[in-house]
C-alpha positions in Angstrom: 99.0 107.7 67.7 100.0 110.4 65.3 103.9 111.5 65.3 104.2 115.0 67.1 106.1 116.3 64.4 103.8 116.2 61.6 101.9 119.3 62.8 98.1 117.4 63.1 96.5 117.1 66.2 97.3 113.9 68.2 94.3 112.3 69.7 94.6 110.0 72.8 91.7 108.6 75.1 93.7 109.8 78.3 96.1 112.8 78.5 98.3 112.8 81.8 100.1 116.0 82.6 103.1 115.5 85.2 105.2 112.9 85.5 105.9 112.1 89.4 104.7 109.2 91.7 100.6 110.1 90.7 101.2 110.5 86.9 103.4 107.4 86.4 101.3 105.4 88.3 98.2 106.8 86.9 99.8 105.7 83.6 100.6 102.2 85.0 97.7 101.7 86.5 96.1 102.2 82.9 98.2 99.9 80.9 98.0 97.0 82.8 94.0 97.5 82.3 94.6 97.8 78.6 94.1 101.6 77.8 96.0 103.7 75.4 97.2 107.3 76.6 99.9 110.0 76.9 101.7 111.6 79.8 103.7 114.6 79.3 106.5 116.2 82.1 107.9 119.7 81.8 111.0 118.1 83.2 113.0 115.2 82.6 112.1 112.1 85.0 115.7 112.5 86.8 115.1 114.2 90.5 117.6 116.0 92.5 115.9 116.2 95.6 114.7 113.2 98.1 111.1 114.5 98.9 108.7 111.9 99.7 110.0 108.7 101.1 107.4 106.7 103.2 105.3 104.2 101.4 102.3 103.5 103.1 100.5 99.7 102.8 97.5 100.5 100.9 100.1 102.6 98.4 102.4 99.5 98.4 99.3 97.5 97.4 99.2 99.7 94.7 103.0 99.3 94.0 102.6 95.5 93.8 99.5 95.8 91.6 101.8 97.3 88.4 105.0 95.6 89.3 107.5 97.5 91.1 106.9 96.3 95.1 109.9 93.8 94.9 112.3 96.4 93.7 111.1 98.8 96.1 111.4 96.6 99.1 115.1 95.5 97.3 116.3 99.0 98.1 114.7 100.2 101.4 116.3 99.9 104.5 116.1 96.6 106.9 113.7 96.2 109.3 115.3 96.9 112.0 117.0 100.3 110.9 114.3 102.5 110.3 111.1 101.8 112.0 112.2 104.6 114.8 111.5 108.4 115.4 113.9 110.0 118.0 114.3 113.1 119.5 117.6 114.1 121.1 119.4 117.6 122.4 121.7 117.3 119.6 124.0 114.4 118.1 127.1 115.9 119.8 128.7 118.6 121.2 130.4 120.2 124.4 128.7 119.5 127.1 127.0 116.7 129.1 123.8 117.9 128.1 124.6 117.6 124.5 123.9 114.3 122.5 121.3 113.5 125.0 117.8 111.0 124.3 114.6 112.7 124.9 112.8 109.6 123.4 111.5 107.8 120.7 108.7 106.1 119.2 107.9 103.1 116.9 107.1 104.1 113.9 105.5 103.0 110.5 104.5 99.2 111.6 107.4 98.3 113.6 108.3 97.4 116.8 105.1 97.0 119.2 102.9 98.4 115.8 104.0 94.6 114.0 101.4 92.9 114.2 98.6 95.9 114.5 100.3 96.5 110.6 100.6 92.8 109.6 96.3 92.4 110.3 95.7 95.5 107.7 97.6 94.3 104.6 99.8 91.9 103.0 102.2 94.4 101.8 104.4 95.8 104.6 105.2 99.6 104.7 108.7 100.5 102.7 110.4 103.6 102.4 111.9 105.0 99.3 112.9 108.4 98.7 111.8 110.0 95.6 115.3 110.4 93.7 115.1 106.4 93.9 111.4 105.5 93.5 110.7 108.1 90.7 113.0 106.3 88.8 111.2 102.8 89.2 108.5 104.4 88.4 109.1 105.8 84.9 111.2 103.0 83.7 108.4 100.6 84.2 105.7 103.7 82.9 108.1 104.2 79.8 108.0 99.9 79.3 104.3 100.1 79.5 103.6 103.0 76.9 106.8 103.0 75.1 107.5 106.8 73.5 104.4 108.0 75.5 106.1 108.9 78.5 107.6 112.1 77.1 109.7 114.4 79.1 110.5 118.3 78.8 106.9 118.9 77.0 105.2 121.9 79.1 101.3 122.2 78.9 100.8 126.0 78.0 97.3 125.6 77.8 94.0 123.7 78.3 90.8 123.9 76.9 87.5 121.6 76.9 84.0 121.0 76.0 81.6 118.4 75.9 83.4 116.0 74.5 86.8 116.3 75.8 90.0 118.4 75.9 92.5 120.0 73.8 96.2 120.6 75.7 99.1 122.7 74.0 101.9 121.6 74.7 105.5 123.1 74.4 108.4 120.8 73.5 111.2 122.7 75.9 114.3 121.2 74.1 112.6 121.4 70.5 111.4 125.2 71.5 107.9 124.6 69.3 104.6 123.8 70.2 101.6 120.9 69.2 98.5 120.0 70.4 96.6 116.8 71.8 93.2 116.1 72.0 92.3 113.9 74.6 89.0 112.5 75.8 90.3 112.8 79.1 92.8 114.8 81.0 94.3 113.3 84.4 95.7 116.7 86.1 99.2 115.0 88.0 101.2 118.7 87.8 101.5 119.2 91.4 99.1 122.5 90.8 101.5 124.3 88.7 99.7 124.9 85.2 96.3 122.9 85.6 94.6 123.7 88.5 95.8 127.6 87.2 94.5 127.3 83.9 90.9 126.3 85.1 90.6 128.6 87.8 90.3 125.9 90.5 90.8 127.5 94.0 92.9 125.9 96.7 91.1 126.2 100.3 93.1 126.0 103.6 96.4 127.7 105.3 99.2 128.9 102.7 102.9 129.8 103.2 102.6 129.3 106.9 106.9 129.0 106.9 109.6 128.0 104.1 111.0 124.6 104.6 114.9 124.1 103.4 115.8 121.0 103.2 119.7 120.3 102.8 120.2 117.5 101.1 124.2 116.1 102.0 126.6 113.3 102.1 128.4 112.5 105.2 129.9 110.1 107.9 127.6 110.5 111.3 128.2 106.9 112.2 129.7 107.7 115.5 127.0 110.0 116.3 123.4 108.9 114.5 121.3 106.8 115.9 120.8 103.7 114.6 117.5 102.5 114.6 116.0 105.9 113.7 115.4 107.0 110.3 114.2 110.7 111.7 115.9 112.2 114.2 114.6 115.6 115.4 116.9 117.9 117.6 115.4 119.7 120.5 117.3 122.7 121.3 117.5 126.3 122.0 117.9 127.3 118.6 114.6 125.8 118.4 112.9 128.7 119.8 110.2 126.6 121.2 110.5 123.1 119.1 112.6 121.4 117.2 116.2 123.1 115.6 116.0 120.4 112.8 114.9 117.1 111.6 118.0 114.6 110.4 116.5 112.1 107.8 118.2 108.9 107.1 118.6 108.3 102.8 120.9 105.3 102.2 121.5 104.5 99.8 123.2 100.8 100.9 124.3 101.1 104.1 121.1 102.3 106.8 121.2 103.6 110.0 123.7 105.1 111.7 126.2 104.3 108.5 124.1 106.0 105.9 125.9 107.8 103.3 123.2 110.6 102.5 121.1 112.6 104.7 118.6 115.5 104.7 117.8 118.5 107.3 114.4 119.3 107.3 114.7 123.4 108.5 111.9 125.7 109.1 112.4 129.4 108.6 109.7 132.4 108.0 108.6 133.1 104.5 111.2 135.9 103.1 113.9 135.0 106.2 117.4 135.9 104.2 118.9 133.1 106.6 116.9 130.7 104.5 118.9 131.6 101.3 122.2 131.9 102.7 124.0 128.0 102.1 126.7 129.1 103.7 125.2 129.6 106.3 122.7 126.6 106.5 125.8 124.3 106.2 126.7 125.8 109.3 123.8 125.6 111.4 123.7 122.0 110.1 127.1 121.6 111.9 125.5 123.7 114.8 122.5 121.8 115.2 123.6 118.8 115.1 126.6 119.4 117.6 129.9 118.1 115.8 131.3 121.8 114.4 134.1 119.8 112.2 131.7 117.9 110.0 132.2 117.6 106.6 129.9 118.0 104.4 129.1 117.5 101.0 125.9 119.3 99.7 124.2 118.0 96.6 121.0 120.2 96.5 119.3 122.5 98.6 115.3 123.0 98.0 112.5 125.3 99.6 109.1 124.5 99.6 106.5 126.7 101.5 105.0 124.7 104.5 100.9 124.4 103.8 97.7 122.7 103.8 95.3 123.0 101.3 92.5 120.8 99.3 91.2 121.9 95.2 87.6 123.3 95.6 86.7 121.1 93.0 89.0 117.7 92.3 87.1 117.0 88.6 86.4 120.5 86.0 83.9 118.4 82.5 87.2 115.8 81.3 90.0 117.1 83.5 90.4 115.1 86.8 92.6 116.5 89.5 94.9 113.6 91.4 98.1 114.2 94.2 99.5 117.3 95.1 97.4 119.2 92.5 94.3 118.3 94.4 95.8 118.4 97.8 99.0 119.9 99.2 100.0 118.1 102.6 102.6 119.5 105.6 105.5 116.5 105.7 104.3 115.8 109.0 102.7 112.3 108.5 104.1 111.3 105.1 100.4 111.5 103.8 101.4 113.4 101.0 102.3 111.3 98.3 100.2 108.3 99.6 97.4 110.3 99.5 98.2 111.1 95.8 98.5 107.1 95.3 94.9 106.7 96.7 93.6 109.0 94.1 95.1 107.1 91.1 94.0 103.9 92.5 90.1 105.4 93.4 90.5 106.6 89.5 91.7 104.8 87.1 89.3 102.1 87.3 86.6 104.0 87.0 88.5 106.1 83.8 88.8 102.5 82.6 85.4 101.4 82.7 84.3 104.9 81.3 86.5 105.0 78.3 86.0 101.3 77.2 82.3 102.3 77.3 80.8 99.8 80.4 80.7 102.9 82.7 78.5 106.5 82.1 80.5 108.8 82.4 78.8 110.0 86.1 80.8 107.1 87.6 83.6 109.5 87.8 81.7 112.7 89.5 82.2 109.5 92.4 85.8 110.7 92.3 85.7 113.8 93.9 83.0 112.7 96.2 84.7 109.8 97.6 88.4 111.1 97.6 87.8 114.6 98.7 86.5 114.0 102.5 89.5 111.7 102.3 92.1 114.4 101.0 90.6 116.7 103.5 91.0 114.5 106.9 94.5 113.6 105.6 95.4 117.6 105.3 93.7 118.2 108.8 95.7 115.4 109.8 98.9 116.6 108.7 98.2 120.1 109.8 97.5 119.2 113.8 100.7 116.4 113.5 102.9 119.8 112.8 102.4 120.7 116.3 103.1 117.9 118.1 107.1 118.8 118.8 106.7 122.0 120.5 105.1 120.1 124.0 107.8 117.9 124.0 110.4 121.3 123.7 107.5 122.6 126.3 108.2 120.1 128.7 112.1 120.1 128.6 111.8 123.6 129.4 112.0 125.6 126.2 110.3 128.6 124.8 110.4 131.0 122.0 112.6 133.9 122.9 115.0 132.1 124.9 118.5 133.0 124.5 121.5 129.8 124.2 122.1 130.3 127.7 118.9 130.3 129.4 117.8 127.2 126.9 120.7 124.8 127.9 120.4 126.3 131.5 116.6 124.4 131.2 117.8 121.4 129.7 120.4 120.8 132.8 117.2 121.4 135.2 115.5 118.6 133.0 118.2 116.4 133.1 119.5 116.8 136.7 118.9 114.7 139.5 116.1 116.7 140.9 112.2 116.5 141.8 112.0 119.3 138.7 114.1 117.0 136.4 112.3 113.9 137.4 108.4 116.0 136.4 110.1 117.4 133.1 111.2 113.9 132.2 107.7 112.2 132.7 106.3 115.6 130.6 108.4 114.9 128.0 107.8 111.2 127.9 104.1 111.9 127.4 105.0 114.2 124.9 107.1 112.4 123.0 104.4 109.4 122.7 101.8 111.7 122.1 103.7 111.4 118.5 101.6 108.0 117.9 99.3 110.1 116.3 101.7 110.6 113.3 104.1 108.1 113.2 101.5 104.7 114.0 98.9 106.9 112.0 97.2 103.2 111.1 94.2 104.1 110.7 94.7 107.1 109.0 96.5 105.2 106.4 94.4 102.4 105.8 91.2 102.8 107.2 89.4 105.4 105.5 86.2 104.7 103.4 83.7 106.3 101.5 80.5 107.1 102.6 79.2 108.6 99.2 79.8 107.4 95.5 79.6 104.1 93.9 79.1 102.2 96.7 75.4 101.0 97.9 75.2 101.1 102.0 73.8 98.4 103.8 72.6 100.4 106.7 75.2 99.4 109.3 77.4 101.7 111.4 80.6 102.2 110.6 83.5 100.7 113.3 83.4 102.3 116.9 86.9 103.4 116.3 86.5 105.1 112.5 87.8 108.6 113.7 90.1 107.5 115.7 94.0 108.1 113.4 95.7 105.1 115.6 93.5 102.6 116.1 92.5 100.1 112.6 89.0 97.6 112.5 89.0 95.9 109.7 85.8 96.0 108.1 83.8 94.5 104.9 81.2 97.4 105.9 80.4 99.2 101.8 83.3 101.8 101.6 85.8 100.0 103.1 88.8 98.6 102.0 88.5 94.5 101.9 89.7 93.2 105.6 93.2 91.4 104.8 92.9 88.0 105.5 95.0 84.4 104.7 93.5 81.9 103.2 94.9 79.0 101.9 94.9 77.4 98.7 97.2 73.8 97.4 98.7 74.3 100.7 100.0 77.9 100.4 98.8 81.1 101.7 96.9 83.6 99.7 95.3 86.8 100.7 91.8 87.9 100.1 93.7 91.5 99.2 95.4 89.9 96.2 92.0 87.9 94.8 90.6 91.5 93.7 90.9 91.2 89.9 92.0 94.7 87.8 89.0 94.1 85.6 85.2 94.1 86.9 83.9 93.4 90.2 84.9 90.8 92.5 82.1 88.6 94.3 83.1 86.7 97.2 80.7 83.9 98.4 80.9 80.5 100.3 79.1 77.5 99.9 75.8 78.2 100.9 74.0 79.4 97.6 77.0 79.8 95.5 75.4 78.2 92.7 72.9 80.9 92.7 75.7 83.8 93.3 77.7 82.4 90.1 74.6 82.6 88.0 74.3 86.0 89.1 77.6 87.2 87.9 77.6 85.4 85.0 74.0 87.3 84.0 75.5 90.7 85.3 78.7 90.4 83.4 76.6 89.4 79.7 74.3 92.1 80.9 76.5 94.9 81.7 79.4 94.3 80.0 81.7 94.7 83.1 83.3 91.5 83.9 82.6 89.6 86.5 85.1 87.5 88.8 83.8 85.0 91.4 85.8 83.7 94.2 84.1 80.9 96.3 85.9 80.2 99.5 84.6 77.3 101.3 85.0 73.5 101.2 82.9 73.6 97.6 85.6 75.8 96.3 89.6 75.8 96.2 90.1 78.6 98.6 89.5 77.6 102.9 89.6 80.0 105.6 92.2 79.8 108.5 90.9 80.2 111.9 87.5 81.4 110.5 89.2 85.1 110.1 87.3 85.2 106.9 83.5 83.8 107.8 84.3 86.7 110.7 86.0 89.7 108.6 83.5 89.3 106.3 80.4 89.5 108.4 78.0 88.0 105.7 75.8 84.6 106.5 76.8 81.8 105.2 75.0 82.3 101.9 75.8 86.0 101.7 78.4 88.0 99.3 80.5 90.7 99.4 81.0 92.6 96.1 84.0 94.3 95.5 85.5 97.5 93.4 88.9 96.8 91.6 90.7 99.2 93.8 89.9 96.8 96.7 86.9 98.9 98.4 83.8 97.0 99.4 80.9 98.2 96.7 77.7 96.2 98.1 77.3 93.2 100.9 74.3 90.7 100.9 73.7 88.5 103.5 71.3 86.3 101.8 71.4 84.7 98.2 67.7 84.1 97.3 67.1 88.0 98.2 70.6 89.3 96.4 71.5 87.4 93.7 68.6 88.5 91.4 69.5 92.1 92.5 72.7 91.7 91.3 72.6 92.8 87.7 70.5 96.0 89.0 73.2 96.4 91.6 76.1 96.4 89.2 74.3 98.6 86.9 74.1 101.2 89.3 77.3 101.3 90.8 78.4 101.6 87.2 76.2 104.9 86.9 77.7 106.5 89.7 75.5 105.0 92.9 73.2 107.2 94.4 74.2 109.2 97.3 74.6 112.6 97.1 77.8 113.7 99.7 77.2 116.2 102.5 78.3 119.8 102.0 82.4 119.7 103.0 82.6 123.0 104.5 82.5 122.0 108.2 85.7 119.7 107.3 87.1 122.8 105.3 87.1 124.8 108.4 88.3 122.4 110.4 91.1 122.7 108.1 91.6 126.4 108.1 91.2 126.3 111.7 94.0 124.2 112.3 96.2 126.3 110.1 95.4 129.1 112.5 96.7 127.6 115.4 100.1 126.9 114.0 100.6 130.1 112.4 99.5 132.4 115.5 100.0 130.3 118.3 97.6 130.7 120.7 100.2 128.5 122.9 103.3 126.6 123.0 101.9 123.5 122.2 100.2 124.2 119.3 103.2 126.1 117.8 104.5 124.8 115.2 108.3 124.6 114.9 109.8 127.8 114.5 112.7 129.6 112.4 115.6 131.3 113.6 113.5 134.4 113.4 110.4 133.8 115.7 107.2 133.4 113.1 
């Protein structure tokens, strides 16, 4: 790669602008598999703010895949501090009524969820907040490319033709500019330059409220709770929902004993009570009940509260990925997962296209698989928002209510009484209505794709696929590989970590392996994409347990199941003298982009937009979402 200072134009095969969780990985994710590139970050790789923070299974597959899992798991919190969601009156305060329970869920695979997430992956959910895992990230990114992770370099502009794209970029410390040519440009910006400078169009709700989050050091051991990692406070100042949402940071010590928090705050867009920090310190103090806190604040950030998906996720070379493609509410923690299943859906296609085994149509499959995707996910995220305001509902709060009247309902709902007792039950219902977002299984690791470089076999997808709780594994094309152990020289393996990086994966048993190996072979020599064969039966060294597999699988005994190196079934035979000689023709046109054209997206669009709409106006308290000191 040419120097940047010697004034020529540095060519790369792969260009990545933006350097958070989606860019390094993106850049990861390509070095492991061999490929040469470039990523540039307007910023330095040092973040001030926690952001993202919940790591989902299929992401930490991800994670393990280029090597930072273990040091991930090292630093979140033990199992049994964080796998909680409460909601309570306050932490503290006054008054009986203060520092009360409303409830709580299990959340994010643990507690009755255990086993439910053990059956979908290997890799157990972490959290992480971004000020830690950022950092992870682009040590390992700036081992892989050495001096090709480049910080402070702003792209100013973009343009492209047939054969790929030129990016200027500004050196910000340096104050000159340079260009790069790049067959390829992965857009990982976060939609601040990219998206702009190609006149993509964002569709769904915008600026539905400004979220301030106060980021902070200090001691709430005597008053946190401490199994939860969120705690949301439900009180007056709630005007309807919940006051504030306490997150848990570490680092070290978790639980009630963590050292750094955040308070999640929601307030309208243009509120001067949002800029005020004064202020915010104090309704900190206020919301959580204890008036004498101290508090230490380290940053405080705004970002406007939205849901939106790119009208187009590729534009000729330059393919969209994360929040550049797709901008989430928090509710759910789908954001930056989301953003981890688009570099994973990617990158091996962008492999097999720039190493010349792949045409170049195999990554129009992008869009069409990781769009519908993108889309539930914002939906999603959208309808999650307004799943506080029933519980606030049911304790007997609504917007408009003075402090008074508020705290007068909460006594009714706590007393003694045939009113308290109704209230309680209402709430309880409401409170585990919340299993939508915070056991969100399915959601997280069941999606598929219908259309792209997969080749159906004709069979329905599970009875529960639109369901966000409830998970079926399924070896279905489109789906993620089922999870399952096997064993090998006496130790336990999964079929999730047999996928090789490189080429497809066939799995077959005994019956008419022979004739499956040949196969490969001849598809590999044909094609040029590597093939990767793994034979579990009594003929080969890997045995099912409890016939989990022969089941999972749903193949006959002499069937295969062909699989993508991001772990998503491509094609399933059931019958070796029929498949095998298919094979070669089978690989070939997965490698061209497979054959189904996707449905138009506009009936999942609206449902988007339409779900906006309900939290911004309101039509009722329960689909409010939270609301700001001043009523939105």
């Amino acid at each position: 790669m040419a120097d940047r200072d010697c004034g020529r134009v540095q060519e790369v095969p792969v260009l990545i602008v933006g350097g958070g969780p989606a860019g390094l990985t993106t850049a990861l994710e390509l070095a492991r598999r061999g490929v040469d590139g470039l990523l540039v970050e307007r910023r330095g790789f040092t973040n001030h703010y926690p952001r993202a923070h919940l790591l989902n299974v299929r992401t930490m597959e991800t994670f393990h895949d280029v090597g930072v899992a273990d040091r991930i798991y090292a630093q979140s919190p033990p199992e049994d501090q964080w796998h909680r969601v409460a909601w309570y009156t306050s932490l503290a305060g006054p008054t009986p009524l203060h520092g009360l329970k409303i409830g709580h869920v299990h959340a994010w695979g643990g507690g009755t969820d255990l086993e439910r997430y053990r059956l979908a992956s290997p890799r157990p959910f972490a959290n992480l907040p971004q000020i830690r895992l950022d950092r992870i990230l682009w040590e390992q990114a700036d081992q892989a490319w050495p001096g090709r992770i480049r910080g402070h370099s702003e792209l100013v502009a973009l343009e492209y033709d047939d054969s790929g794209a030129t990016a200027t970029i500004r050196d910000t410390q340096e104050d000159r500019t340079y260009q790069i040519r790049a067959r390829y440009v992965v857009a990982a910006d976060g939609g601040r330059t990219c998206t702009e400078l190609l006149d993509v169009q964002m569709v769904g709700p915008r600026a539905l409220l400004d979220l301030v989050n106060i980021y902070f050091s200090a001691d709430l051991s005597a008053y946190a709770d401490e199994e939860a990692l969120i705690t949301y406070i439900i009180n007056p100042e709630g005007q309807g929902s919940f006051s504030g949402a306490l997150l848990g940071l570490g680092p070290g010590p978790w639980g009630a004993r963590c050292r750094e928090w955040s308070m999640t705050m929601a307030f309208r867009i243009g509120d001067p009570a949002g800029e005020d920090h004064a202020s915010l310190v104090e309704r900190v103090r206020r919301t959580l009940g204890i008036p004498d806190l101290e508090i230490d604040v380290h940053a405080v950030s705004h970002w406007q509260f939205e849901g939106v998906v790119a009208d187009r996720f590729r534009v000729g070379p330059v393919l969209i990925v994360g929040d550049a493609a797709h901008r989430h509410p928090p509710t759910g923690g789908l954001g930056l997962n989301t953003a981890i299943g688009d570099v994973s859906n990617l990158v091996w296609k962008l492999a097999a296209v720039v190493t010349g085994v792949a045409d170049d149509a195999l990554l129009d499959t992008y869009e069409s698989e990781r769009k519908p995707v993108a889309a539930r996910n914002v939906e999603h995220s959208l309808r999650n928002a307004g799943r506080h305001g029933p519980i606030a509902a049911a304790v007997g709060l609504q917007a408009g209510m003075d402090d008074a009247e508020g705290w007068r309902q909460i006594g009714i709902w706590a007393g003694d009484t045939p009113e308290g007792e109704r209230r309680r039950a209402l709430a309880t219902e409401a409170v585990a209505a919340n299993a939508e977002d915070y056991s969100q299984l399915n959601i997280e690791a069941g999606f598929a794709y219908e259309f792209g470089a997969v080749i159906p076999d004709g069979t329905p997808p599970p009875p529960h696929h639109e369901s966000a709780t409830i998970f079926e594994p399924s070896a279905r094309p489109g789906h993620h590989l089922p999870h399952c152990w096997l064993r090998r020289d006496g130790a336990q393996v999964s079929t999730v970590d047999l996928v090789a990086k490189d080429g497809f994966t066939l799995f077959v048993g005994d019956a008419g392996a022979d004739e499956w190996k040949a196969a490969a072979a001849a598809a590999a020599e044909s094609t040029g994409f590597p093939m990767t064969v793994v034979h579990v039966g009594r003929g080969g060294d890997l045995h099912d347990i409890d016939a989990r597999w022969a089941e999972a699988s749903a193949t006959s005994p002499d069937g295969a199941l062909l699989v993508r190196p991001d772990r998503h079934v491509a094609w399933r035979s059931t019958d070796a003298r029929a498949g095998s000689p298919e094979l070669t023709g089978i690989v070939r046109s997965l490698l061209a982009g497979g054959g189904r054209t996707p449905a138009p997206d506009g009936d999942q669009l609206a449902s988007i937009t339409e779900a906006g709409e309900a939290l911004r106006t309101g039509p009722s308290r329960e689909a409010r979402i939270f609301s700001s000191t001043t009523p939105v």
